[in-house]
C-alpha positions as CSV (number, residue, x, y, z in Angstrom):
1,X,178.3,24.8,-40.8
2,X,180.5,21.9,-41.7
3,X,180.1,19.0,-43.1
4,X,177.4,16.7,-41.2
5,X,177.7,13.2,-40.6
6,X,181.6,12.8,-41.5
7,X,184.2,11.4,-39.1
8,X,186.8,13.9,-40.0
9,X,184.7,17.0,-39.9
10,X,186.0,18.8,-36.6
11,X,182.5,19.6,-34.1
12,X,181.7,22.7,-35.2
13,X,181.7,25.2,-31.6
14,X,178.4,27.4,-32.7
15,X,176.3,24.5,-34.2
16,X,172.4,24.9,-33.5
17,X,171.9,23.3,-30.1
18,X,168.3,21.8,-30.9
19,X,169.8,20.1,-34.6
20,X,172.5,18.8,-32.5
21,X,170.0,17.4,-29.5
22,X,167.9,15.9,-32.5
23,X,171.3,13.5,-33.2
24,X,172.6,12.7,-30.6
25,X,169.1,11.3,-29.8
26,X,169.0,9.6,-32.9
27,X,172.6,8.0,-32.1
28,X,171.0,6.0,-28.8
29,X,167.5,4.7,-30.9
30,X,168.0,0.8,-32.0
31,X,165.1,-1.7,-33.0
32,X,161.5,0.0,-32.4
33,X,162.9,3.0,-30.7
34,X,164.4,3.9,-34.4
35,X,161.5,3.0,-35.8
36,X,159.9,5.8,-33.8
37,X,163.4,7.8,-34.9
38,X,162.4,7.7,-38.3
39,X,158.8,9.1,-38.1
40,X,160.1,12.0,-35.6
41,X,163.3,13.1,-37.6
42,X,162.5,11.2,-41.3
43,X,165.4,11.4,-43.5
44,X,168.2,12.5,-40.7
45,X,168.2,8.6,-39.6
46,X,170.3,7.6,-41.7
47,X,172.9,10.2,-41.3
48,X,172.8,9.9,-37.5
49,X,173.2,6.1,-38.2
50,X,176.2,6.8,-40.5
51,X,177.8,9.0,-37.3
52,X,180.2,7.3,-35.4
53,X,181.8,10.1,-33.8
54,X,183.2,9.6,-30.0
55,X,182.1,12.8,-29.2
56,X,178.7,12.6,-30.6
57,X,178.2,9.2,-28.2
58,X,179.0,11.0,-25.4
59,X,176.9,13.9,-26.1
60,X,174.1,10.8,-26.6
61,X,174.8,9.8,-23.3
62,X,174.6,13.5,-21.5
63,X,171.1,13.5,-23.0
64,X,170.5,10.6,-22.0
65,X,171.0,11.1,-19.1
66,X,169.3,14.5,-19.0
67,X,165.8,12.5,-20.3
68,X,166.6,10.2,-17.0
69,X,166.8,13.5,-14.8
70,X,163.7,14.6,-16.6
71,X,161.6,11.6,-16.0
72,X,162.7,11.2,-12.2
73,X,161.4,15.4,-12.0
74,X,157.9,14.2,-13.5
75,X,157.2,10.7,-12.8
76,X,154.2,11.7,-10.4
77,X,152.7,14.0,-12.7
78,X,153.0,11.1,-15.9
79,X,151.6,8.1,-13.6
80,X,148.6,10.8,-12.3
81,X,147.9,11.5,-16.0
82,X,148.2,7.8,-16.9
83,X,145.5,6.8,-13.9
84,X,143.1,10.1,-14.4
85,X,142.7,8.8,-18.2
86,X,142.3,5.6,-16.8
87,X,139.5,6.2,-14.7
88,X,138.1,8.3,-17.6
89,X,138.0,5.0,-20.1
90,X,136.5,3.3,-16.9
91,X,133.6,5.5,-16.0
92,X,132.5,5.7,-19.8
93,X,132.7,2.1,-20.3
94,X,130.4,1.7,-16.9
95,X,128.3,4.5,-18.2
96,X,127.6,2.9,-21.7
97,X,126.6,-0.6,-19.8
98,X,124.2,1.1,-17.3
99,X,122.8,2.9,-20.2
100,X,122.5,-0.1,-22.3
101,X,121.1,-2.2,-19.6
102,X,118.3,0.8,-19.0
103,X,117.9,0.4,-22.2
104,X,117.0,-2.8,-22.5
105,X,114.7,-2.6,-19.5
106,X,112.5,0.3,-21.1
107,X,112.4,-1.7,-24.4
108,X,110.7,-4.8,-22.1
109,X,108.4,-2.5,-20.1
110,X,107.1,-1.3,-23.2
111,X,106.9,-4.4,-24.3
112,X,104.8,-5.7,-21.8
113,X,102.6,-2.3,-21.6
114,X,102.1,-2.9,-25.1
115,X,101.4,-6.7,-24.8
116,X,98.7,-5.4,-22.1
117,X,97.0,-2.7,-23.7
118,X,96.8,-4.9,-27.3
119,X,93.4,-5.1,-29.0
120,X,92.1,-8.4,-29.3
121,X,92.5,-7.8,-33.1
122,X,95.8,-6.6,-33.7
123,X,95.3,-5.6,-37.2
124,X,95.4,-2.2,-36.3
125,X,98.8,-2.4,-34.5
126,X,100.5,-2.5,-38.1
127,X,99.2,1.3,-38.8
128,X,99.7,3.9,-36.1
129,X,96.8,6.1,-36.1
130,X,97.1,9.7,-35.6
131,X,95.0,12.9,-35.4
132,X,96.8,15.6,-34.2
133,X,100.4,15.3,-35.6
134,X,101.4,18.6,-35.4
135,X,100.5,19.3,-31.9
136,X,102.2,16.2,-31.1
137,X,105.5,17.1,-32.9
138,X,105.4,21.1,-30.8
139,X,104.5,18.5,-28.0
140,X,107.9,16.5,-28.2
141,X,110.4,19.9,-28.5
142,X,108.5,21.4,-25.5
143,X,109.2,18.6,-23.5
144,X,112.9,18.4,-24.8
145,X,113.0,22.6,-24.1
146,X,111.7,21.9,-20.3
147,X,113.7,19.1,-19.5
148,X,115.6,21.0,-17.2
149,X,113.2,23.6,-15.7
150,X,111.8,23.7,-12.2
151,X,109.5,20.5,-11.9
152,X,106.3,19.5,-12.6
153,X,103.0,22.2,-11.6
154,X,101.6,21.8,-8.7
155,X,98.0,21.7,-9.1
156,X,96.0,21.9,-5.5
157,X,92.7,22.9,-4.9
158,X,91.7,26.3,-5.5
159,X,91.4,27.5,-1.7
160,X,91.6,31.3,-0.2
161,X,92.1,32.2,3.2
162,X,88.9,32.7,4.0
163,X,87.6,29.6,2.4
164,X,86.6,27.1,5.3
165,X,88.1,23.6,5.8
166,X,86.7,20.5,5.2
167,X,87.3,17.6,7.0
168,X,86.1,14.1,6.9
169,X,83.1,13.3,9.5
170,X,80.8,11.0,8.0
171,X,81.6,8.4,10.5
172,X,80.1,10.3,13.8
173,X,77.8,8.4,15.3
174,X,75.8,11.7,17.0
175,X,72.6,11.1,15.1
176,X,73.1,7.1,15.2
177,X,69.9,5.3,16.0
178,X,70.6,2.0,18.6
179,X,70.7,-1.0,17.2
180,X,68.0,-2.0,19.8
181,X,65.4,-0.8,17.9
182,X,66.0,-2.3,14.7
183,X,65.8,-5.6,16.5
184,X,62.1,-4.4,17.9
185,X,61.0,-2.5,14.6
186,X,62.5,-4.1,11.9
187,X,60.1,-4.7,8.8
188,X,62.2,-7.8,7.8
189,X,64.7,-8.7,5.2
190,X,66.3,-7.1,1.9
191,X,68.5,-8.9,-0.3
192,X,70.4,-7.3,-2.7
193,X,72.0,-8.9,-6.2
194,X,74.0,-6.2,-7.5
195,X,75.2,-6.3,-10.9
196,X,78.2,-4.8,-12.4
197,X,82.0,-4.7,-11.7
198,X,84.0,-4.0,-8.5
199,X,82.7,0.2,-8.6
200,X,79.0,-0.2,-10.0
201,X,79.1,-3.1,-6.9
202,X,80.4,-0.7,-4.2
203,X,77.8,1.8,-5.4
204,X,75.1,-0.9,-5.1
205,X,76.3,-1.9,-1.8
206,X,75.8,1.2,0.0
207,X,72.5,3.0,-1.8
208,X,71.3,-0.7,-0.2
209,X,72.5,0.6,3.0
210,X,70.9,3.2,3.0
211,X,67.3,1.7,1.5
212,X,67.7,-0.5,4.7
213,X,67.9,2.4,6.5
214,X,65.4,4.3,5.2
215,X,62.6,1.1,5.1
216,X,64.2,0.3,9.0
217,X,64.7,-3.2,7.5
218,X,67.7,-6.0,8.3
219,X,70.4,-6.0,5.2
220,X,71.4,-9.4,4.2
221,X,75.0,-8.9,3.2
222,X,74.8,-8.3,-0.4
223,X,75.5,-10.9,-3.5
224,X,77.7,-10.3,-6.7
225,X,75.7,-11.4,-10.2
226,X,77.8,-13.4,-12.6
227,X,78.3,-11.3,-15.6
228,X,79.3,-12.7,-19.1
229,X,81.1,-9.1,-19.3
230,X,83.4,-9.2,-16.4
231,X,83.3,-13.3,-15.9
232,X,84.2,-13.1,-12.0
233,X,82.6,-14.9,-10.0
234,X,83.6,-13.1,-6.4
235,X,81.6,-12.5,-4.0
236,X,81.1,-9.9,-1.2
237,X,84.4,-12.1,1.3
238,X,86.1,-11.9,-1.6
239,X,86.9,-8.2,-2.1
240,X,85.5,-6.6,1.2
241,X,86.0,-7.6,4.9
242,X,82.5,-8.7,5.9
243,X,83.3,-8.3,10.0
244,X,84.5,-5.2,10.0
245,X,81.5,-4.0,7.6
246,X,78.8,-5.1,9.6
247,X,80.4,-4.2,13.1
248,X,81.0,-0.5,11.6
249,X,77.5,0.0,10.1
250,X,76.2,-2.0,13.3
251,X,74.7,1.4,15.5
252,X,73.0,2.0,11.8
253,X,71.9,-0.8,10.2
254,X,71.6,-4.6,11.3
255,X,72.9,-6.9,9.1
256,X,73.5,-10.4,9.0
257,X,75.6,-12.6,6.2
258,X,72.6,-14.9,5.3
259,X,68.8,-15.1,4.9
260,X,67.2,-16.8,7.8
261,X,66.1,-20.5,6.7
262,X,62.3,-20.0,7.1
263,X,62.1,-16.7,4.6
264,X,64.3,-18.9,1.7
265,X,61.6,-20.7,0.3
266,X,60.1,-17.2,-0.3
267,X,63.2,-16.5,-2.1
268,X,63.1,-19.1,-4.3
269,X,59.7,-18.5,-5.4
270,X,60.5,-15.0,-6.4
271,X,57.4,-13.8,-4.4
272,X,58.8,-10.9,-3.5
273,X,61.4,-10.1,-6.1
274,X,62.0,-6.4,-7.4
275,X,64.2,-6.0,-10.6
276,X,66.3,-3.2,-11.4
277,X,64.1,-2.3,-14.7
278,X,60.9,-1.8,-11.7
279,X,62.7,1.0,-10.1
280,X,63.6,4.0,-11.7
281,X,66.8,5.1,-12.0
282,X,68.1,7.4,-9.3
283,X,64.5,6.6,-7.5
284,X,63.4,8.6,-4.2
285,X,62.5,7.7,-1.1
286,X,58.4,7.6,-1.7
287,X,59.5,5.1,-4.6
288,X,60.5,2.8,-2.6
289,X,58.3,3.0,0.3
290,X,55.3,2.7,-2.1
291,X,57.1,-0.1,-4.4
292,X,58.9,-2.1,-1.7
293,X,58.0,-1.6,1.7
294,X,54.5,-3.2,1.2
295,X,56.0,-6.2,-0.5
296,X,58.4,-6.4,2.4
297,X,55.7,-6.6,5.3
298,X,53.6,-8.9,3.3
299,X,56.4,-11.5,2.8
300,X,59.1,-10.6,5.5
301,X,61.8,-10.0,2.8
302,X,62.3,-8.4,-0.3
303,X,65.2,-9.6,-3.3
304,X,66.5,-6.4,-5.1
305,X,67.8,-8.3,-8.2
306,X,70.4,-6.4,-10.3
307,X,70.5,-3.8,-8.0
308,X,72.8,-0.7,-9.2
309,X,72.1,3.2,-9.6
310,X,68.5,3.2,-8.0
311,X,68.9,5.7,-5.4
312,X,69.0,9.2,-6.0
313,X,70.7,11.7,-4.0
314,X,68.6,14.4,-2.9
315,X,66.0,14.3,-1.4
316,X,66.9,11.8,1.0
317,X,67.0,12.3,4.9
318,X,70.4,13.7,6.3
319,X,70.9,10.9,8.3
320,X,70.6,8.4,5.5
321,X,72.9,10.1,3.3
322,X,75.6,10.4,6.1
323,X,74.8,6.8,6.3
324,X,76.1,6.1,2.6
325,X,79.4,8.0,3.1
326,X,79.8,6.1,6.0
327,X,79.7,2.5,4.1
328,X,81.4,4.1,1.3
329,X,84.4,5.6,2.9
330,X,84.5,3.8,6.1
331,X,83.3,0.2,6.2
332,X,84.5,-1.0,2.8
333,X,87.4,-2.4,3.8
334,X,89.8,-4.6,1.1
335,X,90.5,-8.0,2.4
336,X,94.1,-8.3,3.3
337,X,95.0,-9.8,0.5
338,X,93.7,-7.1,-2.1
339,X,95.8,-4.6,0.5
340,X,98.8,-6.6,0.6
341,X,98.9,-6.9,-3.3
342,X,97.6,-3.0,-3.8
343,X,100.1,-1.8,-0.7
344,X,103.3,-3.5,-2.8
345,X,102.0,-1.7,-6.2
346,X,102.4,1.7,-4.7
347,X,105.3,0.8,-2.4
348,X,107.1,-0.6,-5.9
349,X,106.0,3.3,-7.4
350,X,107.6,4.7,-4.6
351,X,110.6,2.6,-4.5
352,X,109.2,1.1,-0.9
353,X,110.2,5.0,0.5
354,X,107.8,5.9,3.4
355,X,105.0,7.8,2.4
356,X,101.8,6.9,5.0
357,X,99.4,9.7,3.9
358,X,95.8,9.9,5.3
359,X,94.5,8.3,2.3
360,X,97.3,5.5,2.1
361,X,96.0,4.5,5.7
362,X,92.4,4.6,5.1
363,X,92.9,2.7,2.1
364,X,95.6,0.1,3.0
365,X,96.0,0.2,7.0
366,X,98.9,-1.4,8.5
367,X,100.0,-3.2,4.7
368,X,101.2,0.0,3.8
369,X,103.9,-0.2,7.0
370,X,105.6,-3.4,5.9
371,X,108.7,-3.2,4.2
372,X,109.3,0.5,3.5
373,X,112.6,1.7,3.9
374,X,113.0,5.2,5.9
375,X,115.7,7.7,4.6
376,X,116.2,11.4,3.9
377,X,115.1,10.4,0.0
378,X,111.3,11.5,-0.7
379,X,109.5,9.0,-2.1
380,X,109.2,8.7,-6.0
381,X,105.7,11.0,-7.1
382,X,103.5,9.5,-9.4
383,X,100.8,10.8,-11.4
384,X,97.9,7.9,-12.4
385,X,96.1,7.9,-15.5
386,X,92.7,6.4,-15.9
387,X,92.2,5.8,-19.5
388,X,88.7,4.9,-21.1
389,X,89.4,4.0,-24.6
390,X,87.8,0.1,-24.3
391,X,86.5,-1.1,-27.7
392,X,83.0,-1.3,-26.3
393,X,83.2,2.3,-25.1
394,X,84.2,3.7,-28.4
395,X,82.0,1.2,-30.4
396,X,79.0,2.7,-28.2
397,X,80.0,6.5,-28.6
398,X,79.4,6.6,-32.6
399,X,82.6,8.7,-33.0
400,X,85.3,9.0,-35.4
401,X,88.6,8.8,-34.2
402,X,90.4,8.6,-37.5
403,X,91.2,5.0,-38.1
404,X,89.5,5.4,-41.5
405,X,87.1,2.9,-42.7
406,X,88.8,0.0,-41.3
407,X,88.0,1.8,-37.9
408,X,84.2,2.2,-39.1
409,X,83.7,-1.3,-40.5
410,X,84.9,-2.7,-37.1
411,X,83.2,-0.5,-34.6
412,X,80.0,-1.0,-37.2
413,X,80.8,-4.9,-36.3
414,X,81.3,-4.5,-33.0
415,X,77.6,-2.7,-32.4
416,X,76.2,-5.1,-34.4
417,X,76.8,-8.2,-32.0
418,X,77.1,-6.3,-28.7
419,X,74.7,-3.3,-29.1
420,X,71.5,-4.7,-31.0
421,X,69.1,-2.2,-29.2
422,X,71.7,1.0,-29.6
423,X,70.8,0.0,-33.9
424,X,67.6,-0.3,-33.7
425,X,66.8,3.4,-31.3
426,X,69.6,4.5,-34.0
427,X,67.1,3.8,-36.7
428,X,64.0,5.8,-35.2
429,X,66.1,9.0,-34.2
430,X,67.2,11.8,-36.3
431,X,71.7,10.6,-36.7
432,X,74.5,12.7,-35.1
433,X,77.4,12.9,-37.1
434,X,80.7,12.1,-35.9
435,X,82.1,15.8,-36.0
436,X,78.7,17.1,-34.2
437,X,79.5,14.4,-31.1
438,X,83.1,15.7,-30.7
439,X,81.8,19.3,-30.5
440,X,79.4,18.7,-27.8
441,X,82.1,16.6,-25.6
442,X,80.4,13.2,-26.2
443,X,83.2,11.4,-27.6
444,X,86.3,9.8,-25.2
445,X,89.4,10.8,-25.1
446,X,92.0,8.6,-27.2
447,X,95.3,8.2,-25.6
448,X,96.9,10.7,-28.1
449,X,94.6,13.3,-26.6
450,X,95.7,12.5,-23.3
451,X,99.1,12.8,-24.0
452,X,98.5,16.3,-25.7
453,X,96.4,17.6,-22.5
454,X,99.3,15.8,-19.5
455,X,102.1,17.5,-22.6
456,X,100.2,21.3,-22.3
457,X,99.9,21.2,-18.2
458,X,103.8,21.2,-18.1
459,X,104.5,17.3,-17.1
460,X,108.1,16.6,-17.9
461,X,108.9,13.6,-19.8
462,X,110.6,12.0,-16.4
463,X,106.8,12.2,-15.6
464,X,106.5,8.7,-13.7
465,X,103.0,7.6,-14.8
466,X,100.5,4.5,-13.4
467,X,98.5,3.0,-16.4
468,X,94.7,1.6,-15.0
469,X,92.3,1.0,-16.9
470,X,91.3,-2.3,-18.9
471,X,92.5,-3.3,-23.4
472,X,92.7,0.1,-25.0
473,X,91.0,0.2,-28.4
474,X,93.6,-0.2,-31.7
475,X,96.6,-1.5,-28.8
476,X,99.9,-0.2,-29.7
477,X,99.4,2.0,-32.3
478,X,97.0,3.6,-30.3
479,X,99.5,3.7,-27.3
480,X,102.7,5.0,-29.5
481,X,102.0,8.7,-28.6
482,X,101.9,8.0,-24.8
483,X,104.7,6.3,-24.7
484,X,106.9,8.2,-26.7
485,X,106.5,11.2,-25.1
486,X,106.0,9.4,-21.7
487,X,108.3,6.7,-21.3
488,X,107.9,6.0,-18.0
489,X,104.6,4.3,-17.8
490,X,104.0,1.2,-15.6
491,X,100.9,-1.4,-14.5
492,X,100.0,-3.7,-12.4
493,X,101.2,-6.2,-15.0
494,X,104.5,-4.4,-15.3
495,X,104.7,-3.8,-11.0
496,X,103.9,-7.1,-9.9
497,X,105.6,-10.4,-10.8
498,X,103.2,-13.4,-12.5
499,X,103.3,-15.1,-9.6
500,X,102.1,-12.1,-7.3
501,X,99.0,-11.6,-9.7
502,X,98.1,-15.3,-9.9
503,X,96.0,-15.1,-6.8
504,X,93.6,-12.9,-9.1
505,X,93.8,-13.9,-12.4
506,X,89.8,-15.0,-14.0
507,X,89.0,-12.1,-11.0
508,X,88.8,-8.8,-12.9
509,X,87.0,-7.1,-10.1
510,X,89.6,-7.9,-7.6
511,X,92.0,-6.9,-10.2
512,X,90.4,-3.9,-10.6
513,X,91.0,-2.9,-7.0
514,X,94.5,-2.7,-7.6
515,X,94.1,-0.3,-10.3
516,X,91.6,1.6,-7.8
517,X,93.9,1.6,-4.6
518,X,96.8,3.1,-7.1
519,X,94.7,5.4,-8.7
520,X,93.9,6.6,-5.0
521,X,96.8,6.4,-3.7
522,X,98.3,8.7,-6.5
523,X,100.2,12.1,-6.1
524,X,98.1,13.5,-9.2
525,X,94.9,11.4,-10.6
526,X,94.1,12.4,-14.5
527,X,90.9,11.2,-15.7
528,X,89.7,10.9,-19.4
529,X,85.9,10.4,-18.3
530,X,84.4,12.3,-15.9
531,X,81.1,9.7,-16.2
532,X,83.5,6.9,-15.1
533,X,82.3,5.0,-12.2
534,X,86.2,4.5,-11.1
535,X,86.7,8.4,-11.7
536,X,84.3,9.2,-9.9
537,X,84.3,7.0,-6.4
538,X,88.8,7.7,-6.8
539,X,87.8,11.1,-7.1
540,X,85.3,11.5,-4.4
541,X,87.8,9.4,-2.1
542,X,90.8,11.8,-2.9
543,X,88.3,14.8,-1.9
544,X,87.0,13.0,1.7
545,X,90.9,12.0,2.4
546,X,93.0,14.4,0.3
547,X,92.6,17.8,3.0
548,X,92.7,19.7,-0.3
549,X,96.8,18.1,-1.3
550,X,95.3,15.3,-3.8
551,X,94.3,16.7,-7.0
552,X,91.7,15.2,-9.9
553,X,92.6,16.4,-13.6
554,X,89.1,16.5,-15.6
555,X,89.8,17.7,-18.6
556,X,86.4,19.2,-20.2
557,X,85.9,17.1,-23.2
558,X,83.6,20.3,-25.6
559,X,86.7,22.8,-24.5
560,X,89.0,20.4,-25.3
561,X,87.7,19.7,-28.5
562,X,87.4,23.1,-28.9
563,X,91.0,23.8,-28.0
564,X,91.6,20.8,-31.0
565,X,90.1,22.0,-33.9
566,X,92.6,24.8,-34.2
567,X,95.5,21.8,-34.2
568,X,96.6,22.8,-37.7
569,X,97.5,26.6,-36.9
570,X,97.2,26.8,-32.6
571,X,100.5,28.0,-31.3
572,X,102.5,25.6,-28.1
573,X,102.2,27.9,-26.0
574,X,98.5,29.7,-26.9
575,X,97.3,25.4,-26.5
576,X,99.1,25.3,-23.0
577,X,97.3,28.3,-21.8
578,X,93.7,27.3,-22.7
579,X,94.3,23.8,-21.6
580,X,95.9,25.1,-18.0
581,X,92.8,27.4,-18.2
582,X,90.3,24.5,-19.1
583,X,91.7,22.1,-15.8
584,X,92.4,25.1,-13.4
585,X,88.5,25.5,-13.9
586,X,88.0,22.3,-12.2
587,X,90.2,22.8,-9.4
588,X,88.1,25.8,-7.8
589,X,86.4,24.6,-4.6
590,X,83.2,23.4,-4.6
591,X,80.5,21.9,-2.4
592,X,78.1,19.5,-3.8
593,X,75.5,20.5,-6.1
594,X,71.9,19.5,-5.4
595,X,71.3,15.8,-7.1
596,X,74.8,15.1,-7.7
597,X,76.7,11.8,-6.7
598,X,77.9,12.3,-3.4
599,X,80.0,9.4,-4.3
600,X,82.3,11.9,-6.3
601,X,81.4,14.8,-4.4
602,X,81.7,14.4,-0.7
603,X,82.3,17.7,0.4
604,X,78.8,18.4,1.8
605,X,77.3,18.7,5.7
606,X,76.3,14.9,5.0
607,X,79.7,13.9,4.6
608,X,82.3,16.1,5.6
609,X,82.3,19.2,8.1
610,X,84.1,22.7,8.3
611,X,86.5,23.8,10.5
């Protein structure tokens, strides 16, 4: 190969077509273009600067020209590459912002979840406090391992196909006495002061029904007593619609909203005033028709004063225990503004998607119509989680729940200036230690145990979960398992804007019925304790309306903390068995058992029939 780069050197004829390409390319680069020259080709720049051959110019301009013909034969495919990566930057860059601003929402719903749940005395909040670390951890990578598995377990009520159907019923009027002869009969008047929040009230409310009933005596529509615990001063037209309660109870029981005038000077003299501590608790009948009905036909009327739990369930005449279900379910109605408020809560869950189930209705009535958008979308499923963790709860329990002796010294505090009486019957009985109370299933579940239980069912972390209940003990610490594992966790405080909940602020009963029309309302209701008064009237209201599709979680507190003790060697998937084992056993259908609440358990002739 001749010389390169000299002016006299003839063109040699068999030169190396791609060296040659490679020049007279470099020949046409000036400014940036050589820049580019020189990082492609490095030291041949300067030779194919040096060239001024005529021939090697015109073999520039053939490629040239050939780079022309090439772009012309692939311009569609460059500009379609150009746009595709385009879009590609695009997308991601609208990607990172949506994630970023879902990001930022999360971090404020926790932040107000957390701001809600917070302990009075936040101490504790610098100090997460956990018990069962390990499970937690297997928790976490079984949640990560599932994400993409079928969905959450469906867990319905235990039913074969011989088993019969039960259906609500407590509202036929077949057995109803005319109202006629209450008018001619009557014995006169009972007041009731019932004492409590909203459920101890509603429980009140209707055993007072039914003493009416059962002493054929007038009900004066029952007071609310102020309570320094629950500081609400509501009364009956606050929460309930008074109309429609006595028009639906009328063929029953007559009842009239006030005490005539000639019988309130009787009133006022306490003449015939009957406390709660005079009655036993869960009384019969023959209690009160040898304790009350002589004081109500010597005096005309008869004040039960901090009415609550004084009616047992059995005996008690069929009829009269039809007649509680009938107040309970039936004419305890929410005034339209706890339905408007509660029927915005669930339609917010549901991302205002159509949903109108039996118990939606019965609960909310026409509210629930308003606003919902129709579409081939399901609604969003929610599962609600009643958690009792209050600090007077676990204060009263005398468990450990392994704050350490910061916990002991404030629980210790707490009894001291809230529970004098629990001291001093402490002092004359033989102690129970902490371990021997978790044993036996007497101590309440802690969030973290919650978590562990929803974690071992098979609830995904996308799990969309409704928070009621009121502070939880040790606030955010205490929370920190929850909501790691379970993100998704919302509120009333979190659903409804400031200005939506001012119409109940300083009204924690009426609040309260929020958290009870979503508990209801709920796709899957998990309790924590199955001696809660709101467990136990949302779980006898998901029985009476459910048809058998709305099922209560009731974790067995001695197998669960049985199940927990082995936390330091249990396998994942040996703790998800016995705790599907454990909840599967309260799922089997059952009627009532004599003496229980058929509050909680409707399914009984008194209440509900078969088909």
């Amino acid at each position: 190969m001749g010389k390169q780069g000299s002016p006299r050197s003839p063109r040699p004829e068999n030169i190396d077509e791609k060296e040659n390409i490679g020049r007279r390319s470099l020949d046409s680069l000036s400014g940036n273009d050589l820049l580019l020259g020189r990082r492609i080709y490095g030291s041949e720049v300067s030779k194919a600067q040096g060239s001024k051959h005529d021939q090697s110019c015109v073999s520039s301009n053939k490629f040239w020209k050939k780079q022309q013909s090439w772009l012309r034969r692939n311009f569609k495919s460059i500009v379609l590459m150009i746009s595709v990566t385009g879009f590609i930057f695009c997308i991601d860059s609208i990607m990172v912002s949506i994630f970023h601003s879902d990001s930022s929402a999360m971090v404020q719903d926790i932040s107000r979840l957390s701001n809600m749940t917070l302990h009075k005395n936040g101490a504790q909040d610098a100090s997460p406090v956990q018990m069962y670390s390990r499970l937690l951890n297997l928790a976490s990578d079984s949640l990560a391992k599932n994400e993409f598995k079928p969905d959450t377990p469906n867990f319905q009520e235990e039913r074969s196909s011989k088993s019969p159907q039960w259906k609500p019923c407590a509202d036929n009027n077949k057995a109803a006495v005319a109202l006629e002869r209450y008018r001619e009969l009557s014995n006169g008047y009972i007041m009731v002061s019932a004492n409590g929040g909203l459920n101890q009230q509603r429980v009140a409310i209707c055993n007072a029904v039914a003493v009416a009933a059962l002493l054929n005596a007038t009900l004066v529509l029952p007071r609310f007593l102020y309570s320094n615990v629950w500081k609400d001063p509501s009364q009956f037209g606050d929460i309930y619609q008074e109309d429609h309660f006595i028009e639906y109870l009328k063929d029953e029981v007559n009842i009239v909203k006030d005490l005539p005038q000639h019988l309130k000077s009787t009133d006022n003299k306490n003449l015939s005033l009957v406390t709660d501590t005079e009655l036993v608790k869960e009384a019969k009948p023959v209690d009160y028709i040898e304790r009350v009905l002589p004081l109500l036909k010597k005096y005309g009327m008869v004040h039960l004063f901090g009415y609550g739990n004084r009616l047992g369930f059995d005996p008690l005449p069929f009829d009269v225990q039809r007649l509680r279900c009938k107040c309970n379910f039936h004419a305890l109605k929410f005034v339209p503004k706890i339905q408007e408020a509660g029927s915005l809560l669930v339609k917010r869950i549901r991302r205002f998607k159509t949903s109108r189930s039996i118990l939606e209705e019965a609960l909310l009535g026409e509210s629930m119509v308003k606003n919902t958008v129709k579409g081939e979308e399901e609604p969003l499923k929610y599962l609600a989680l009643h958690l009792r963790f209050e600090e007077d709860m676990v204060a009263y329990s005398l468990c450990n729940f392994g704050g350490g002796e910061t916990e002991r010294k404030e629980l210790q505090e707490y009894r001291e200036d809230h529970f004098p009486l629990l001291l001093k019957r402490l002092k004359k009985s033989k102690s129970v230690s902490p371990e021997e109370l978790r044993k036996t299933g007497k101590c309440p579940l802690t969030p973290e145990e919650a978590t562990l239980v929803l974690a071992g069912l098979g609830f995904k972390r996308k799990t969309y979960i409704y928070l009621a209940g009121s502070q939880i003990y040790g606030g955010s610490s205490r929370m920190l398992p929850l909501t790691r594992l379970y993100p998704n966790i919302a509120t009333k405080e979190t659903l409804l804007t400031p200005q939506e909940l001012a119409p109940f602020k300083n009204f924690s009963s009426q609040l309260a019925a929020l958290d009870f029309i979503a508990c209801i309302a709920s796709d899957v209701f998990a309790m924590t304790d199955s001696g809660s008064q709101l467990s136990s009237l949302v779980s006898g209201f998901r029985t009476y309306y459910g048809n058998g599709q709305a099922p209560t979680l009731r974790p067995n507190k001695k197998r669960l903390a049985a199940i927990l003790s082995d936390s330091e060697t249990i396998k994942w998937k040996i703790f998800e068995d016995r705790v599907r084992k454990m909840v599967e056993e309260g799922q089997k259908l059952r009627t009532r058992p004599y003496g229980r609440s058929i509050y909680r358990q409707p399914r009984c002739p008194e209440c509900m029939c078969k088909f």
